[in-house]
VOLODO-430387 format. One line per 5 residues: their letters; for each residue x, y, z of C-alpha. Coordinates in pm, 1 decimal, decimal comma, always signed. Example, Ala and Ser with C-alpha at 12.3 -4.5 7.8 and 13.67 -1.06 7.14 Angstrom:
% residues 2
AS = +1230,0:-450,0:+780,0; +1367,0:-106,0:+714,0
% end
This chain:
% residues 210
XXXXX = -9189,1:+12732,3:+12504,3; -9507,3:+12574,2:+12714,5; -9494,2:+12206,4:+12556,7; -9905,4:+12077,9:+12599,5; -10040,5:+11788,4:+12514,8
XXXXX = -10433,9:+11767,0:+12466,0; -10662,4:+11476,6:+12604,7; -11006,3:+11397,8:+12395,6; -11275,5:+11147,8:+12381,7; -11471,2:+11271,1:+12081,5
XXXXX = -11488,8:+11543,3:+11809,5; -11247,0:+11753,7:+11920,3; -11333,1:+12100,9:+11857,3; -11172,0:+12248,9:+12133,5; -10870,5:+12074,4:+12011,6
XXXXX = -10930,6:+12241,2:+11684,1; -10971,4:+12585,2:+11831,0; -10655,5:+12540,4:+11971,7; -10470,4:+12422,2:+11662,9; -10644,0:+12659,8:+11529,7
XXXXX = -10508,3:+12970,5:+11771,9; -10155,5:+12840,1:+11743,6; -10174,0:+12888,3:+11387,8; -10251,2:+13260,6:+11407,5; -10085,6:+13358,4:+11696,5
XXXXX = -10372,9:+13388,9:+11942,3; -10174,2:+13121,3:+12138,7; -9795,0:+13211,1:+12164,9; -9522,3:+13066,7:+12284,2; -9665,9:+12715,7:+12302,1
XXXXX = -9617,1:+12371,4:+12103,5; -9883,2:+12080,6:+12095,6; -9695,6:+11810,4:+12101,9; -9962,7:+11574,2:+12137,4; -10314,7:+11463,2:+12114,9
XXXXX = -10445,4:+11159,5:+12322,8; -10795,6:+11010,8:+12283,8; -10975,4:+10721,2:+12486,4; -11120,5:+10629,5:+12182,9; -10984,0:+10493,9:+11885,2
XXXXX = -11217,4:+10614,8:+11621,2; -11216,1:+10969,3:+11746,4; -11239,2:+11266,5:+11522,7; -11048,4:+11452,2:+11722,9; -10748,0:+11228,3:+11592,8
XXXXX = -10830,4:+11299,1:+11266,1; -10747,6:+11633,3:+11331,2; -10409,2:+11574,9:+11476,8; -10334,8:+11416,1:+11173,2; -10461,5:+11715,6:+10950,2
XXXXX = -10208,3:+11962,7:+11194,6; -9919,7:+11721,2:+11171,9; -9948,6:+11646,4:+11522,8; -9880,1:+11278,4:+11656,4; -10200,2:+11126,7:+11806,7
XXXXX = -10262,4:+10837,7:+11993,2; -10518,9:+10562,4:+12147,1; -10526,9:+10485,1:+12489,1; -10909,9:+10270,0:+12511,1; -10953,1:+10126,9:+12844,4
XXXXX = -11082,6:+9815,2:+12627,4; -10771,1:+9700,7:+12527,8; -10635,6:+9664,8:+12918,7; -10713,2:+9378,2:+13121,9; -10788,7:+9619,9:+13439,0
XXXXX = -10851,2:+10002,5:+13505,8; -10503,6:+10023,5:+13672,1; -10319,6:+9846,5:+13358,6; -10509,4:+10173,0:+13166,3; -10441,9:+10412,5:+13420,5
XXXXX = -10062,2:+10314,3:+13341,5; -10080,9:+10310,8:+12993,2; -10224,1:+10706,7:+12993,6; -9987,3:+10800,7:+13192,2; -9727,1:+10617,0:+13001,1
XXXXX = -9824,7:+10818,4:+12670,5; -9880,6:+11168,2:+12876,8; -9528,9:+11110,4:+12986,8; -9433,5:+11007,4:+12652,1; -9439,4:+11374,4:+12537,9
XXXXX = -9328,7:+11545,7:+12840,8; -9537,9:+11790,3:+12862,2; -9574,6:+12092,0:+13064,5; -9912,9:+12140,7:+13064,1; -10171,4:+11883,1:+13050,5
XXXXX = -10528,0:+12033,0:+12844,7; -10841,9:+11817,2:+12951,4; -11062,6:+11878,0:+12614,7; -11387,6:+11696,7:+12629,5; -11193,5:+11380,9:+12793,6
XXXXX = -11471,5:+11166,7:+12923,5; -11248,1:+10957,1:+13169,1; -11217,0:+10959,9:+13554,4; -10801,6:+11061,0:+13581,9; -10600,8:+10797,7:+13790,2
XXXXX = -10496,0:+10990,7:+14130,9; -10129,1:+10897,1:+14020,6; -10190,4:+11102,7:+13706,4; -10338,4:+11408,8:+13906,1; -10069,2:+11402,4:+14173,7
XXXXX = -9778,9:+11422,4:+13895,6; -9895,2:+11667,0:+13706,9; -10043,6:+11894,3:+14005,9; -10102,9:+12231,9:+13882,7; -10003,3:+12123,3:+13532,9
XXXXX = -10382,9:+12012,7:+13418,6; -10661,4:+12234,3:+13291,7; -11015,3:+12130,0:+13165,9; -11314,7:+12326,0:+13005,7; -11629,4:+12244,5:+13143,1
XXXXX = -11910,8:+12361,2:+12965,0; -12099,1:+12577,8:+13259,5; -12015,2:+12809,8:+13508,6; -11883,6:+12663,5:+13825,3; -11991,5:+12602,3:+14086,2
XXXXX = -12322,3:+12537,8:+13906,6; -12436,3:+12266,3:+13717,8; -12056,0:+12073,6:+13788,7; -11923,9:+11761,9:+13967,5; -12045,2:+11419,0:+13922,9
XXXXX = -12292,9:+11357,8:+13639,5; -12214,6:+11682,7:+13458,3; -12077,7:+11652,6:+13147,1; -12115,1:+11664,0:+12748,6; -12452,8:+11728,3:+12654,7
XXXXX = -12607,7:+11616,2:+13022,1; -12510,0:+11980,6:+13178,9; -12704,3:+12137,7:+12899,5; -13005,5:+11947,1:+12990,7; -12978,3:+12044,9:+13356,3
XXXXX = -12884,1:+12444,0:+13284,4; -13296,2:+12435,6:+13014,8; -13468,8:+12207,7:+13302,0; -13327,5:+12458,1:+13528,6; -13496,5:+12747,4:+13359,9
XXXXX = -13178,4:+13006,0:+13450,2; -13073,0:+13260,2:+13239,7; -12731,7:+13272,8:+13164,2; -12481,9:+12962,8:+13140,0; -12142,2:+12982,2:+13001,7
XXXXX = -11784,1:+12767,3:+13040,0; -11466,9:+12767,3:+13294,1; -11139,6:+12717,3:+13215,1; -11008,8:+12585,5:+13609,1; -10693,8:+12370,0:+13696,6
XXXXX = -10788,6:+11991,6:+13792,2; -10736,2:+11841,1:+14128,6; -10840,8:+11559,7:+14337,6; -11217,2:+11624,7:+14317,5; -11456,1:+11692,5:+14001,5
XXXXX = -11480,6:+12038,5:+13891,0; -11297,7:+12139,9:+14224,7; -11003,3:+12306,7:+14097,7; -10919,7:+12675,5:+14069,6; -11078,5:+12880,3:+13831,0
XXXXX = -10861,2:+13074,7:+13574,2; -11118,4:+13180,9:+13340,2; -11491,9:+13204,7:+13267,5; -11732,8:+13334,3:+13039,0; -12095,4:+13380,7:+13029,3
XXXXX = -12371,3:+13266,8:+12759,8; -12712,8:+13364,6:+12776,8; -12956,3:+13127,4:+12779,6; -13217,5:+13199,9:+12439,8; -13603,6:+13117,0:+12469,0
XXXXX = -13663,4:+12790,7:+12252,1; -13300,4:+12639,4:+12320,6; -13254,7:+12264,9:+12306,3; -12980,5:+12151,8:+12442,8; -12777,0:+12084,0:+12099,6
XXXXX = -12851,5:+12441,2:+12008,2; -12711,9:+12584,2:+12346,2; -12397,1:+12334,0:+12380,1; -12331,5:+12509,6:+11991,5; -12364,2:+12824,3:+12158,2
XXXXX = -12156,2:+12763,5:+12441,5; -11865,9:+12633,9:+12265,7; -11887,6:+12898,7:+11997,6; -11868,5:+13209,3:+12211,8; -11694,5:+13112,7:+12539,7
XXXXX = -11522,2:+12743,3:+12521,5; -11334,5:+12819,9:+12170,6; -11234,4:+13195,0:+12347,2; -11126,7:+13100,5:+12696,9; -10938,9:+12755,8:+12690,5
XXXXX = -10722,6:+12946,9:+12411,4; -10696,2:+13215,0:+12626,2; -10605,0:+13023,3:+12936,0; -10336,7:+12820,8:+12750,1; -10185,7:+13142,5:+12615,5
XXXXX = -10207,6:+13292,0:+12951,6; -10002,7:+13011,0:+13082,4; -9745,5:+13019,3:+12822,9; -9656,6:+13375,8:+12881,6; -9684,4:+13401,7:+13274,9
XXXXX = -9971,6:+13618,3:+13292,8; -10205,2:+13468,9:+13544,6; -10140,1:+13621,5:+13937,9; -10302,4:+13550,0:+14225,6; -10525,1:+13786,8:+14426,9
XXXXX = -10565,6:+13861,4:+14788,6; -10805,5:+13561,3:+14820,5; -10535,6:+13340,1:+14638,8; -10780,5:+13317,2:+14354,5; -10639,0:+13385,1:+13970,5
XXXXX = -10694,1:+13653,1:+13718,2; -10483,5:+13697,2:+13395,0; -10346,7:+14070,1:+13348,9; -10374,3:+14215,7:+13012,9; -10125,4:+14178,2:+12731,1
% end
């Protein structure tokens, strides 16, 4: 049984997709044991609540430095033992003490399709606004494991959106969470759970088929 617990600084609809998948078997073999936000009037704890799943606040305001923070996530991480930490729309720079424990343990969704419109800056609704300024054609999201670097980890799983004529960028972050981030980080986490991602030649990952 993968044990995850789920990091989130706002809504949390990715969390809810997974609470969601959990509850009719599109995720298997997996418990969420917990849901940690940044923020301590975040829907997405709201929703923990709803699934009978213990959430807590960790705000950087309430710490007299970053590193007193930095200790205190990864004091409540920790405090669920997970095996697999799920990055969910967490809008905070992880401590390197954080990343080095849990190497190969953390996954995020980043709404594009690295390599492009990732890294520094690119986040939330701001990568949205880069993919329409941009003028390309298809965007989409990555499910990838996080490592020392932003947006630098290995890929496990993508999925493309196409860009429509007339998108804002509210109406195409709708569309990319609808048909490729509420799909693939369920996917991924499933995928994980039952031992289904190998490694190619390259020593890049694919997932084989149930």
């Amino acid at each position: 049984m993968l044990r995850i617990v789920v990091l989130v600084s706002g809504g949390g609809t990715n969390l809810q997709a997974i609470i969601d998948s959990i509850s009719n078997g599109k995720i298997t073999n997996t418990k969420l044991c917990g849901v940690i936000s940044n923020k301590k009037d975040a829907y997405a704890l709201l929703r923990a609540e709803k699934a009978g799943v213990p959430g807590v606040s960790v705000s950087k305001k309430d710490y007299a430095s970053g590193e007193q923070f930095h200790e205190a996530l990864l004091a409540a991480i920790d405090s669920f033992s997970p095996d697999l930490v799920v990055l969910a729309g967490f809008l905070v720079i992880l401590p390197k003490q954080l990343v080095e424990k849990y190497e190969g343990r953390i996954i995020n969704i980043h709404p594009s399709l690295i390599p492009s419109f990732c890294g520094d800056g690119f986040y939330g609704l701001h990568v949205h606004e880069a993919v329409l300024a941009r003028g390309v054609k298809v965007t989409g999201a990555t499910v990838h494991f996080v490592d020392s670097g932003t947006d630098t980890g290995s890929i496990l799983l993508q999925k493309a959106v196409s860009v429509q004529p007339g998108d804002t960028p509210e109406v195409l972050q709708r569309r990319v969470m609808e048909e490729a981030e509420w799909n693939i980080l369920p996917a991924a986490i499933d995928g994980i759970a039952n031992g289904r991602f190998k490694k190619d030649a390259n020593g890049n990952y694919y997932m084989e088929e149930k």
